[in-house]
C-alpha positions as CSV (number, residue, x, y, z in Angstrom):
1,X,-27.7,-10.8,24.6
2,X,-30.4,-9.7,27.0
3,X,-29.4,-7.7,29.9
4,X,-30.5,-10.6,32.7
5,X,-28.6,-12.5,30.9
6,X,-25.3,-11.0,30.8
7,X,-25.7,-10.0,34.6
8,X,-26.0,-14.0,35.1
9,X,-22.4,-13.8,33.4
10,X,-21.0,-11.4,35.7
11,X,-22.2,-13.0,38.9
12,X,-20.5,-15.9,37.9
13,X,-17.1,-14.6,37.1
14,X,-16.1,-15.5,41.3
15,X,-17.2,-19.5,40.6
16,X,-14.2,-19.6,37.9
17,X,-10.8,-20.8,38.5
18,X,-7.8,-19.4,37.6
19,X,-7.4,-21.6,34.8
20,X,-11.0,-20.7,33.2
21,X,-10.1,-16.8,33.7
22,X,-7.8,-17.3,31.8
23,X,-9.5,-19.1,28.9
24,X,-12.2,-16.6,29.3
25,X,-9.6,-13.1,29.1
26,X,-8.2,-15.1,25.6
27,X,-12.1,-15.6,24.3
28,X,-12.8,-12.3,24.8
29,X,-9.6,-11.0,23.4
30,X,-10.0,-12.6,20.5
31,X,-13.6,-11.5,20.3
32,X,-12.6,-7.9,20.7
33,X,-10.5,-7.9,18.1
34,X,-12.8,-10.0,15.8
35,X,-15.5,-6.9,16.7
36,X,-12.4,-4.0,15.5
37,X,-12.1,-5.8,12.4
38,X,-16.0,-5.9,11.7
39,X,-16.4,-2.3,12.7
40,X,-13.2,-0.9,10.8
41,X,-14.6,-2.7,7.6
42,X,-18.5,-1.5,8.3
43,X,-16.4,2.0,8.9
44,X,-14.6,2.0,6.0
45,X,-17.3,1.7,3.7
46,X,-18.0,5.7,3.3
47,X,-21.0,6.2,1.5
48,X,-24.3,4.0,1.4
49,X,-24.7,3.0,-2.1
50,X,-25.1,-0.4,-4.1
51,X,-21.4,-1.5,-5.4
52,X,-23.3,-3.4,-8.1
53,X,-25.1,-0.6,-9.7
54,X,-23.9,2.4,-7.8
55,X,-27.7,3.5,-6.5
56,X,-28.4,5.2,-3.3
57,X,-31.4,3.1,-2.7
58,X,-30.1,0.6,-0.5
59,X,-31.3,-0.1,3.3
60,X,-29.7,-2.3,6.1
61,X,-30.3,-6.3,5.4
62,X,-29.0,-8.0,8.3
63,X,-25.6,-9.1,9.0
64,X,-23.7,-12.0,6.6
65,X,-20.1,-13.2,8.1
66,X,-20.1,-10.5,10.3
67,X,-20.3,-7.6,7.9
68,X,-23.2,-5.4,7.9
69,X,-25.1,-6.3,4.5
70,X,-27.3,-4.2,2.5
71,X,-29.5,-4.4,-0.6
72,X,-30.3,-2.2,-3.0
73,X,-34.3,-1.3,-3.8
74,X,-33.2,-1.0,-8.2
75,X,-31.2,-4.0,-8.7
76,X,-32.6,-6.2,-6.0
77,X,-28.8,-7.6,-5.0
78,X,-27.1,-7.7,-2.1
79,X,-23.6,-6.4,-1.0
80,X,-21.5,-5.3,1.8
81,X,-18.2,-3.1,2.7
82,X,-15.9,-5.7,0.7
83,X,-18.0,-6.5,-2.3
84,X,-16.6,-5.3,-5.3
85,X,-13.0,-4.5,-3.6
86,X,-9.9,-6.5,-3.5
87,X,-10.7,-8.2,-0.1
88,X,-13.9,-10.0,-1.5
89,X,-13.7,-13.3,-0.9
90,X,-10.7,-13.1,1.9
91,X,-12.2,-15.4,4.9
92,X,-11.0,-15.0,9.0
93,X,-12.0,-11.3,8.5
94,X,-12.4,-11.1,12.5
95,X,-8.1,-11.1,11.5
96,X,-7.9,-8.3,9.5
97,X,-6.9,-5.4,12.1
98,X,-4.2,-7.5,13.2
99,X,-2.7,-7.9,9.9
100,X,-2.7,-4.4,9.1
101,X,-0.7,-3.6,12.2
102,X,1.8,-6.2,11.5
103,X,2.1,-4.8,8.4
104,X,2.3,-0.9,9.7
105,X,5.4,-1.9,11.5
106,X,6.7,-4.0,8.1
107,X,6.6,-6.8,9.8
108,X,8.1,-10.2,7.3
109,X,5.7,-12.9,5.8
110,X,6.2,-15.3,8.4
111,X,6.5,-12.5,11.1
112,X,2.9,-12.0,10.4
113,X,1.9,-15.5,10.0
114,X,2.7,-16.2,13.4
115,X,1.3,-13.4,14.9
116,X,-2.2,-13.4,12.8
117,X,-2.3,-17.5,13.6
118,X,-2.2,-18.1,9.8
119,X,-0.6,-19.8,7.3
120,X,2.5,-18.3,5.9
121,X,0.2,-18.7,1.7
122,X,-2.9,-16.9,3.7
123,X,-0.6,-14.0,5.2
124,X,1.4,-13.4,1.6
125,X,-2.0,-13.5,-0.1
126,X,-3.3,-11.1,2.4
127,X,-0.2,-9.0,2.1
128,X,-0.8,-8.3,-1.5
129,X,-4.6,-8.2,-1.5
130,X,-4.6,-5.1,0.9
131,X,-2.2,-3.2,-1.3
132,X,-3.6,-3.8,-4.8
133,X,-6.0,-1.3,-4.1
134,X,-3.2,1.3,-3.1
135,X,-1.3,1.3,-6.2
136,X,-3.5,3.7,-8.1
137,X,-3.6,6.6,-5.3
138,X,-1.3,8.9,-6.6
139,X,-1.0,12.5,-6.3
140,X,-2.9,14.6,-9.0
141,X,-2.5,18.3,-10.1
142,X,0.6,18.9,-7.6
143,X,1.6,22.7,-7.2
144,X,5.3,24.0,-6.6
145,X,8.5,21.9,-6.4
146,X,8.9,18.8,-7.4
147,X,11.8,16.4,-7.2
148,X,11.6,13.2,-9.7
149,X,14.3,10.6,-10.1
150,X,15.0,7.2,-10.3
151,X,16.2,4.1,-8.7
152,X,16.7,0.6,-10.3
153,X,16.3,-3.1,-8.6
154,X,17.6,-6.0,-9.9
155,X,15.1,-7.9,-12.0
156,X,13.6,-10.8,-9.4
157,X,11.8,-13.9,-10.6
158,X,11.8,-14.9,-6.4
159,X,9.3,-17.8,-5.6
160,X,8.7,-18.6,-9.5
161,X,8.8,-22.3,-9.9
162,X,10.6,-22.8,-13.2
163,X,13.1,-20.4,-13.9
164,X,14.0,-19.7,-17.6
165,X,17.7,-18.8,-16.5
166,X,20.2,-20.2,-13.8
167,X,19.5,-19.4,-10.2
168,X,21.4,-16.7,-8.8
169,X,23.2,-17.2,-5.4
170,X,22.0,-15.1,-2.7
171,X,20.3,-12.8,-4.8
172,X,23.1,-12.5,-6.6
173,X,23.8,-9.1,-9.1
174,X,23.7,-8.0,-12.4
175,X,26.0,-9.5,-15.2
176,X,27.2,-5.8,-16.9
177,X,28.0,-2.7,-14.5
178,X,25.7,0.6,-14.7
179,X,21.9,0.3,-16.0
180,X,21.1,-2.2,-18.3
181,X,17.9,-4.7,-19.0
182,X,18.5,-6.3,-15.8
183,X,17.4,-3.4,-13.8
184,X,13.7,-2.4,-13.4
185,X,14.2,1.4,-13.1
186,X,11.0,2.9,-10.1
187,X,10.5,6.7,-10.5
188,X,9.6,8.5,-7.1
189,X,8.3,12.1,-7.3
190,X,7.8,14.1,-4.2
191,X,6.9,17.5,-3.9
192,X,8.7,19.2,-1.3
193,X,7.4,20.1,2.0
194,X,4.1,19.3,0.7
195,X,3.9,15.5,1.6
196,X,2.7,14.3,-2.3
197,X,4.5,11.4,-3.1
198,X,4.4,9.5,-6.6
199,X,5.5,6.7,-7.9
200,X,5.7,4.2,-10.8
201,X,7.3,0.5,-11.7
202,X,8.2,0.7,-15.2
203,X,9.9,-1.8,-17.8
204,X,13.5,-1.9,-18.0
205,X,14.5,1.1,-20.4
206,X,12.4,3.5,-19.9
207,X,11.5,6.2,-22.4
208,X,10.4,9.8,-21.9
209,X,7.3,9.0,-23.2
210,X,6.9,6.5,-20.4
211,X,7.6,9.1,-18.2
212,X,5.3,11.5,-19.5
213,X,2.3,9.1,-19.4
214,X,3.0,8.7,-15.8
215,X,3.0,12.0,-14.6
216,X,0.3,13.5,-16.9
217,X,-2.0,13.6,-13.8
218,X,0.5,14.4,-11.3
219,X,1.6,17.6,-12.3
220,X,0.1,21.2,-13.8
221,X,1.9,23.9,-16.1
222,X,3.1,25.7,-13.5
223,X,5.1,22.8,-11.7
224,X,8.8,23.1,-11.5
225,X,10.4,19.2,-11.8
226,X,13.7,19.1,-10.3
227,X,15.7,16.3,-11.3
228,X,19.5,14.8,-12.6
229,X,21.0,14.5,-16.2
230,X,18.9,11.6,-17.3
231,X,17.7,13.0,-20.8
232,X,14.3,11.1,-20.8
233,X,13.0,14.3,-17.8
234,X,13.3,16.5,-21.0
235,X,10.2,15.2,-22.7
236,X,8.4,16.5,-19.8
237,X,8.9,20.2,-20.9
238,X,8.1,19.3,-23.9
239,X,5.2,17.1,-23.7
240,X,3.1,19.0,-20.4
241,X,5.1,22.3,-20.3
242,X,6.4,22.0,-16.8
243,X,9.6,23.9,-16.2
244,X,12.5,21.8,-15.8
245,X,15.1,22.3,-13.4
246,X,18.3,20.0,-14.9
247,X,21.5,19.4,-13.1
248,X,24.3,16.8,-13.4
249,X,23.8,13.9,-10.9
250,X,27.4,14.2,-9.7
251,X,27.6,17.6,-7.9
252,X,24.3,16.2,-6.6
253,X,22.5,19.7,-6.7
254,X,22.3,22.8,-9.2
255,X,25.6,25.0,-8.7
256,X,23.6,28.1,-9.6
257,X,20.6,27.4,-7.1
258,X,21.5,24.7,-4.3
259,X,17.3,24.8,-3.5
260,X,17.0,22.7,-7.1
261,X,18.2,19.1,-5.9
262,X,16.6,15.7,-5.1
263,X,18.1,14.8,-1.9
264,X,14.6,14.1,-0.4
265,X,13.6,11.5,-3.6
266,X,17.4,10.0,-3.1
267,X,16.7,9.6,1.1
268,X,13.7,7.8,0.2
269,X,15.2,5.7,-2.4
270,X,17.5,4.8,-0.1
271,X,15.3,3.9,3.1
272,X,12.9,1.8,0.4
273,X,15.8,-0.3,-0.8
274,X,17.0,-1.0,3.0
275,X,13.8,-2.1,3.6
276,X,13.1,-4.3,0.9
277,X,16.8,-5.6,-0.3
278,X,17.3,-5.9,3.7
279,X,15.1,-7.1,5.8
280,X,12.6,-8.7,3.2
281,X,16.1,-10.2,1.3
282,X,14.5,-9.0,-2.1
283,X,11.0,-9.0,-3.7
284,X,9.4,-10.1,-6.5
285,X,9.3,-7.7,-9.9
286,X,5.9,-8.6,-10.5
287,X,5.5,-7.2,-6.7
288,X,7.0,-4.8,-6.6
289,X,4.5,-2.3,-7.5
290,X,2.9,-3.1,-4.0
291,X,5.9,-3.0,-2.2
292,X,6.4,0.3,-3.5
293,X,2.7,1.3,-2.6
294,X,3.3,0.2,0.8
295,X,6.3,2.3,1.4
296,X,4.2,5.8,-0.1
297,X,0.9,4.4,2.3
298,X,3.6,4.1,5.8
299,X,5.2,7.4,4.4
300,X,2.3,9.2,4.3
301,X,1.3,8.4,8.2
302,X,4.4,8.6,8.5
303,X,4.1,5.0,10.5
304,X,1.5,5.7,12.4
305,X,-1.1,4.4,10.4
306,X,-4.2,2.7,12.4
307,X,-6.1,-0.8,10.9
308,X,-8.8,1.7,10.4
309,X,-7.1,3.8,7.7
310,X,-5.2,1.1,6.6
311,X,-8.1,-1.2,5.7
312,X,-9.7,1.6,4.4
313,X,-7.3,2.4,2.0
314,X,-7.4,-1.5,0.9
315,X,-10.8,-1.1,-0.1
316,X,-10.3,1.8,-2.4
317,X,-10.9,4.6,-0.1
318,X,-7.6,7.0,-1.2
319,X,-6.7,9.0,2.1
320,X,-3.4,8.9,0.7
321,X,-1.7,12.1,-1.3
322,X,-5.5,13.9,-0.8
């Protein structure tokens, strides 16, 4: 807009009635917060290159649905912060900064819904689509001590359509006591007083070799792994040579060194289930590998995570256990 013309805005601001300031403060509302969403997803971006070919030829191309655009001078195609990422194709992008802080502060489906002015499908797609892209941003090579153990939910078929067993009743709980095929164990490692936090959904009965496969990456040599009794932690030592710091689960802590215990894995384990078995009622196994992303990604900030970092982090950018 040119400047005359925006000064023939402001002049008139004292012919408006109440009514039309009104209307006026919610357009613009809405249109800053339209302009934080463009500008966290333009921000987010990092680096200039092509996300079709990776080339570092590309130049400015306009704007397209309110996202800067760019082409690339090898490949001739066009493409823009969300191409290639788990938002493409997400529309009422102008929302997206609103979503992410409903879902900082955990906010429910239809929590968000409401307060995003979308359906309660669009919000539970969105959910899901900005955490798909935190799953994979683990720690890697973590140093010093590190507590690993497990927790188990209840295997969930919640929202499926056609069940192949009989409904439980509110939830309802395992058949047999203790652990057994109905529980899908989740391994959190944290290393202590460092901030690292992994984690992993796996397949009821998990193997040491499962284990091993998942924290190849996580740990070096020289990492000491404090965890309880369970005998699958032993093909760790064996497998990547980490020493292992064993203790039975029910003095909860080694009686020759009280430092080797996992009382910071067990706190989380036990704020994570509040939060999903409490407020959210339950989630979905074939979720739960994002719920469990979401609780590493608030963790992290430790709540006070902006739309900025948050949306960044949905498109791939790990700021996250770095």
């Amino acid at each position: 807009m040119r400047t005359e013309q925006f000064k023939r805005i402001l002049q008139r601001l004292n012919t408006l009635r109440p009514e039309q300031l009104e209307e006026l403060a919610t357009a613009v509302s809405l249109r800053q917060a339209a302009a934080a969403s463009y500008r966290a997803l333009d921000d987010a971006r990092g680096g200039a290159c092509c996300r079709h070919c990776g080339s570092l030829a590309v130049v400015r191309y306009g704007r397209a649905h309110g996202l800067q655009r760019y082409r690339c001078k090898d490949c001739s195609r066009t493409c823009s912060a969300v191409t290639g990422t788990p938002l493409t194709g997400l529309r009422m992008k102008e929302r997206f900064a609103k979503n992410t802080e409903c879902m900082s502060k955990r906010m429910t489906v239809r929590e968000t819904a409401a307060e995003c002015d979308v359906s309660v499908s669009t919000a539970f797609r969105w959910r899901h689509r900005f955490l798909k892209a935190v799953v994979p941003q683990q720690p890697a090579g973590v140093e010093g001590l590190l507590e690993v153990d497990e927790t188990y939910f209840l295997h969930s078929l919640k929202g499926q359509r056609k069940l192949p067993r009989a409904a439980r009743s509110r939830g309802g709980k395992a058949k047999r006591r203790g652990i057994s095929r109905e529980q899908v164990p989740v391994v959190v490692a944290i290393a202590r007083g460092q901030g690292f936090t992994a984690d992993r959904v796996f397949e009821p009965g998990m193997k040491g070799k499962d284990l091993v496969e998942a924290l190849r990456g996580v740990v070096k040599p020289d990492t000491v792994v404090c965890s309880d009794g369970n005998a699958a932690y032993f093909a760790l030592q064996r497998e990547l040579g980490v020493t292992l710091k064993m203790f039975s689960a029910s003095k909860h802590g080694s009686a020759i060194n009280p430092s080797f215990h996992v009382q910071t894995v067990n706190s989380y384990h036990s704020r994570m289930k509040a939060w999903l078995n409490g407020q959210f009622r339950g989630v979905a196994t074939k979720y739960l590998p994002n719920y469990v992303a979401w609780q590493r990604l608030l963790a992290w900030f430790k709540q006070d995570v902006t739309p900025e970092q948050f949306i960044a982090s949905s498109l791939g950018r790990q700021l996250i256990n770095t």
